[in-house]
N, C-alpha and C positions, 0 to 999 in steps of 0.2 A: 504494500500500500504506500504512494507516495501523501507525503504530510507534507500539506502547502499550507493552511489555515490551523488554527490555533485560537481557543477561546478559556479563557482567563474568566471564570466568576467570583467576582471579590476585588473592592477595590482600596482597599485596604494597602497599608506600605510593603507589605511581603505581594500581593496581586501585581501592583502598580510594577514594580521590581521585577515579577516574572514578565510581566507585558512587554515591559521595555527591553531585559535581555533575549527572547525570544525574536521579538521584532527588529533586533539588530541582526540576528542571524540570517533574515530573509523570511520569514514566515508572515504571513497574512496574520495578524493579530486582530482580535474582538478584546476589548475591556469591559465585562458587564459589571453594570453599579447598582443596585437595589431602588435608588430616588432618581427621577426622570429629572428632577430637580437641579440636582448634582450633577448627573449624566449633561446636561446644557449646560451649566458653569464647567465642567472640564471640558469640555469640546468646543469653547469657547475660549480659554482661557489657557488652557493645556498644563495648567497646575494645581496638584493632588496638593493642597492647603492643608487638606486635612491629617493628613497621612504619609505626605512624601513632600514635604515645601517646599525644599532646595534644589528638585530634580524640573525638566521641561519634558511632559509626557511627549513623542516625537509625533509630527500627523498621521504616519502613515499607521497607526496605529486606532481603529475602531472604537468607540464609543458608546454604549446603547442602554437606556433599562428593558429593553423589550429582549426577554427571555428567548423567546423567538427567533428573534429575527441575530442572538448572539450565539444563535447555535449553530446556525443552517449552513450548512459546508464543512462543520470544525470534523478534522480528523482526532485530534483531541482536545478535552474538557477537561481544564484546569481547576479545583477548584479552592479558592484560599478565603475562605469565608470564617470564621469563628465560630469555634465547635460549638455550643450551645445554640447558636442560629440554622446549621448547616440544613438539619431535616427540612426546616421550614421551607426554604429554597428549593431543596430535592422536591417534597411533595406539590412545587409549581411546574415542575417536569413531567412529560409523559417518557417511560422507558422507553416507549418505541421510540421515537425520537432520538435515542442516544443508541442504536446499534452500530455497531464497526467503526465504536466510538474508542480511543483509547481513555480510561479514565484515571486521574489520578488527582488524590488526596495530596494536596499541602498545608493541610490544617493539624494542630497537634494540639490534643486534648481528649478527655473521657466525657463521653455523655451523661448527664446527671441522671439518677432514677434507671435508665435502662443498663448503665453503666459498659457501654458498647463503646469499643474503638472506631474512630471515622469511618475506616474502610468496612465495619460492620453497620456502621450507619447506613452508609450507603445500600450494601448490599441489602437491608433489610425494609430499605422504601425502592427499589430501584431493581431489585431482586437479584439471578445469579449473575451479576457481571463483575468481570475483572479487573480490578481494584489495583493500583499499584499510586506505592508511597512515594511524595519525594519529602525527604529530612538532613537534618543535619547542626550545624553550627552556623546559622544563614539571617547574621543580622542586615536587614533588609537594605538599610543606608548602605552599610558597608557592600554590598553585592551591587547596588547600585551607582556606587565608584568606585566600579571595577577591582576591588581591594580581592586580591587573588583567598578564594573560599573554594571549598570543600564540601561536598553532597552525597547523597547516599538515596539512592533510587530503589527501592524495594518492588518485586513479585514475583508473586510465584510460579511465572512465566518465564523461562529464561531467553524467549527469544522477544519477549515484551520488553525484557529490563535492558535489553541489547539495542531495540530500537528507542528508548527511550532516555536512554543513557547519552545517545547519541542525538538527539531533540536539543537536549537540557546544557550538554556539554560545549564549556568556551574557554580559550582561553585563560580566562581568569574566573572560571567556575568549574571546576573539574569535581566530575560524576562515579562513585561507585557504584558497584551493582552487589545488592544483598537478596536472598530469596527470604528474608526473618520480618515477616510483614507485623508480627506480633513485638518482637525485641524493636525494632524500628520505630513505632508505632508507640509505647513503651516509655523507651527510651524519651523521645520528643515531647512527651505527655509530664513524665512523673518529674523529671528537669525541670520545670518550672515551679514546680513544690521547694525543689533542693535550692531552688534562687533566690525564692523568697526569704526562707529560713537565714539565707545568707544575708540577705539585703535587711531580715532584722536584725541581726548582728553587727551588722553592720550602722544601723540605728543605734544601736545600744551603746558603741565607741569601743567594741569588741575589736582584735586585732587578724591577722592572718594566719595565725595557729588555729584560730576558731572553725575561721574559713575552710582552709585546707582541711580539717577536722570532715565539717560536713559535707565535703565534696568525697571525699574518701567515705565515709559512712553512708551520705546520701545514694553513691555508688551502688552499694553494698544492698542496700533496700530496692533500689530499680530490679538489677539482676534478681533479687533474691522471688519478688513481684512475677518479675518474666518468667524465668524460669516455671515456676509453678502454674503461670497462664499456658505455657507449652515454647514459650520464645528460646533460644540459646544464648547462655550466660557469654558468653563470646561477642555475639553482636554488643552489649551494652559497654565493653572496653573498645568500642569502634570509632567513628563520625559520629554517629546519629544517637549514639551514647554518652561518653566520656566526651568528645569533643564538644557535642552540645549543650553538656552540663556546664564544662569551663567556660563557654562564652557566655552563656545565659550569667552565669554565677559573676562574674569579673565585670561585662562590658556594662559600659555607662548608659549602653542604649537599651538597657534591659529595663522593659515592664517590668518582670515581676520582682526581680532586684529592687527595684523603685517602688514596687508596691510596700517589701517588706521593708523597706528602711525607712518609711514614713510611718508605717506601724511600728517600728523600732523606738522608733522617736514619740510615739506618742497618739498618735493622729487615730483616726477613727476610720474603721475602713470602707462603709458608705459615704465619707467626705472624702476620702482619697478619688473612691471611683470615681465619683459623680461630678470631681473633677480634668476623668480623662477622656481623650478622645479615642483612643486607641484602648484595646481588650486584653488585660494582663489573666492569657488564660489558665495560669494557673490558680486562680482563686479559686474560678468552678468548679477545677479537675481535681483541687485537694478534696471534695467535698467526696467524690468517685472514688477516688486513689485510696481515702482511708477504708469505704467502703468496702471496694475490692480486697482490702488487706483484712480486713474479716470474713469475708467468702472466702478466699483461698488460705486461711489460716498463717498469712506471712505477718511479722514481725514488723514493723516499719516506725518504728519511734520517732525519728523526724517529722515524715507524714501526719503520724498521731498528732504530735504536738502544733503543728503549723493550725492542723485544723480546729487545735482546741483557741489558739492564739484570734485565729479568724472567726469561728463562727461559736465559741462557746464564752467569750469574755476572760479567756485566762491573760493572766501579765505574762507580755513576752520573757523580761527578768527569770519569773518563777518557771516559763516552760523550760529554758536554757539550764534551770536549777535542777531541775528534774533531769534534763537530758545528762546531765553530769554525773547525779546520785544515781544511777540504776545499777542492778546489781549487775556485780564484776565480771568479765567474762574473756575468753580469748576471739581474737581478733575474727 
């Protein structure tokens, strides 16, 4: 199948970002945007204000809220929408519509209540189709100035991940291919738990013992998560694991790092939100993540604690108190 068009749903600064790098390579790009509103100020304006400021989205690059009329010709469907949103969008779709579609997931997070991974999201409004991940360590600015990054394209196709490898793949985006849709998937998810944890420590005027602490333990709880989902412990020391976790955890362009260091400090975490424009998804996914860590019977004390931090009213202070006193153990 030759792939001349390409459709991006999501306009968000990781969407904006695939748009733009795809559409340098020669591909026919679609940008769909949810407000028809928004969709006439960008294609007017050709500046994602909201989501990407600094960047000039280029012309040749499409425009649309009409679901429709952003699909019609796509060899594949991108989709980088915010996992708590994505069903909603899927069920404006008809499957048929989407055959001898390539699909793939750029969103990373657990759905709340069904506690489903994207690519089961999908599969279970959109029925049996082939699902392939793309993740990694992929802050969206930085991918955006060409700042040389690192990806990791998941399925369980290996002539899919082959052709899709090669879609995604640039110069200064270079593409691996994993068949571990679960570890991938996982991995991109439960990293944003491990950032925030950091980012309240980081509140707190805690140091980088602390840090490195919870990137190493945080580690330790992903794998230990996956593993028992059916994922291999291997994928989570990869890209879309380890690499993930350190840029989330480190960079300054990190939501959820940002999220926890304002709750570190103090602040209230419906006033943080409700000050952003952008979805720091790991707040949702802690809500899943602890969940899932009582279904599958895993350990995950970080997890535990963030989300007692977040949604149960405990002091950061005392959860860090706690993560310290637990009984002894080896590594």
């Amino acid at each position: 199948m030759k792939i001349d068009k390409i459709t991006v749903l999501g306009d968000g600064g990781w969407g904006t970002t695939l748009s733009m790098l795809l559409a340098e390579k020669g591909f026919g790009l679609t940008l769909w945007t949810v407000s028809s509103e928004y969709a006439g100020y960008l294609n007017r304006t050709r500046r994602n204000v909201k989501f990407l400021p600094d960047f000039t989205i280029p012309r040749r690059i499409k425009i649309t809220s009409d679901l429709t009329e952003a699909l019609c010709g796509a060899k594949v469907v991108v989709l980088a929408i915010p996992s708590q949103y994505l069903r909603g969008v899927l069920d404006r779709i008809e499957p048929e519509d989407l055959r001898d579609k390539f699909i793939v997931s750029a969103v990373k997070g657990i759905e709340n209540n069904t506690l489903m991974r994207m690519s089961e999201v999908i599969r279970d409004v959109w029925g049996n189709f082939r699902v392939s991940v793309l993740s990694g360590p992929t802050i969206a600015v930085e991918v955006a100035r060409k700042i040389p990054t690192a990806a990791v394209i998941a399925s369980g196709d290996a002539k899919t991940a082959e052709i899709l490898q090669n879609v995604f793949f640039t110069d200064r985006f270079r593409v691996y291919k994993n068949n571990d849709l679960i570890g991938v998937e996982l991995g991109g998810s439960i990293k944003n738990i491990i950032a925030i944890a950091c980012g309240i420590c980081d509140g707190l005027k805690f140091g980088t013992n602390t840090t490195a602490a919870l990137l190493a333990r945080g580690l330790a709880e992903m794998s230990r998560l996956g593993v028992a989902m059916g994922a291999r412990a291997h994928t989570f020391y990869g890209i879309s694991g380890l690499g993930d976790l350190a840029t989330t955890c480190a960079s300054k362009y990190s939501r959820n790092r940002g999220v926890g260091e304002k709750v570190g400090r103090g602040k209230k975490l419906k006033d943080i939100i409700s000050r952003m424009n952008m979805v720091a998804e790991g707040v949702p996914t802690v809500k899943s993540a602890y969940e899932l860590s009582k279904k599958y019977k895993v350990d995950m004390p970080i997890t535990k604690e963030v989300y007692a931090v977040l949604y149960k009213n405990k002091s950061p202070l005392r959860a860090v108190d706690d993560l310290m006193k637990r009984r002894m153990k080896e590594e």
